[in-house]
N, C-alpha and C positions, 0 to 999 in steps of 0.2 A: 504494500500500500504506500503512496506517495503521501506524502506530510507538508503539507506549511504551515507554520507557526505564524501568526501574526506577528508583523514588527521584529520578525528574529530571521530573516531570509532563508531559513531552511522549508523545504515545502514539507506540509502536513497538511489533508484537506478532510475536514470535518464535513460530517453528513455525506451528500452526495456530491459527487463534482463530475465535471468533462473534461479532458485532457484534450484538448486541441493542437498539435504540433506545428506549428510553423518555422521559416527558416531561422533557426539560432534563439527563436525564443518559443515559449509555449502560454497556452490561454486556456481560459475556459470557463465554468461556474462552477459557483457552490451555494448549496440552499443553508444559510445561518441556523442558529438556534431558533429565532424569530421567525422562522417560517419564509425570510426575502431571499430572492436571486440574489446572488453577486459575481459580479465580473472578477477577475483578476488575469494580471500579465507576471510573468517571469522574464523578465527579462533576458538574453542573453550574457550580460554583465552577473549574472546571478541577483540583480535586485529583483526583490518580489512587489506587489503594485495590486490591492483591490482598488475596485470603482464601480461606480453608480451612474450610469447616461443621464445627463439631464432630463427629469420630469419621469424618471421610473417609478412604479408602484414602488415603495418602501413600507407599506405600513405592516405591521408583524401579522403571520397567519394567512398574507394572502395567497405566499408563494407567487410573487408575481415580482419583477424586477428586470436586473438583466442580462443579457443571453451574449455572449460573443461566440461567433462562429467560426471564425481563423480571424488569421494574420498577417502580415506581409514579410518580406525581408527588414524592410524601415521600422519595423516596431509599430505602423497604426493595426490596429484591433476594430475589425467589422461584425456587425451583429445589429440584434434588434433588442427592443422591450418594450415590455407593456405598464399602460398609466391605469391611473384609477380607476378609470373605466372599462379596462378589460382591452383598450385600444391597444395595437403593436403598432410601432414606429421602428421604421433602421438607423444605425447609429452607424457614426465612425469617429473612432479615438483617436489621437493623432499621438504621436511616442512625446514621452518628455523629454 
């Protein structure tokens, strides 16, 4: 089982997650304690990176949030999420 740790860049992925592979880095989600999607990147540098698309469901219990689907060589992270409403929107994260 892969690990990320928050805030400690070793990966440990609590609950459920997606392993998404891209070149030199990897993506995916994972559903919190709180029942939300979340994003996260690994960087190729080994830094680790959750995140949230602006205007994602966050509220605890809905399982609703967000979804990254891959990645590119550049480090941007494409995918979708859903709002309060149950709406999906596509997203693209641009690397820090």
């Amino acid at each position: 089982m892969w690990v990320i740790e928050r805030n400690s860049g070793r990966l440990r992925l609590p609950r459920k997650s997606i392993l998404l592979k891209g070149p030199g880095a990897v993506t995916g989600y994972v559903i919190d304690e709180q029942h939300v999607v979340r994003g996260w990147i690994r960087e190729k540098d080994g830094r680790f990176t959750e995140f949230d698309a602006p205007g994602a469901d966050l509220k605890a219990g809905d399982y609703n949030g967000t979804i990254p689907v891959g990645n590119n060589a550049d480090g941007a992270v494409a995918g979708y999420y859903t709002d309060v409403n149950g709406a999906a929107y596509g997203f693209v994260r641009n690397p820090e």
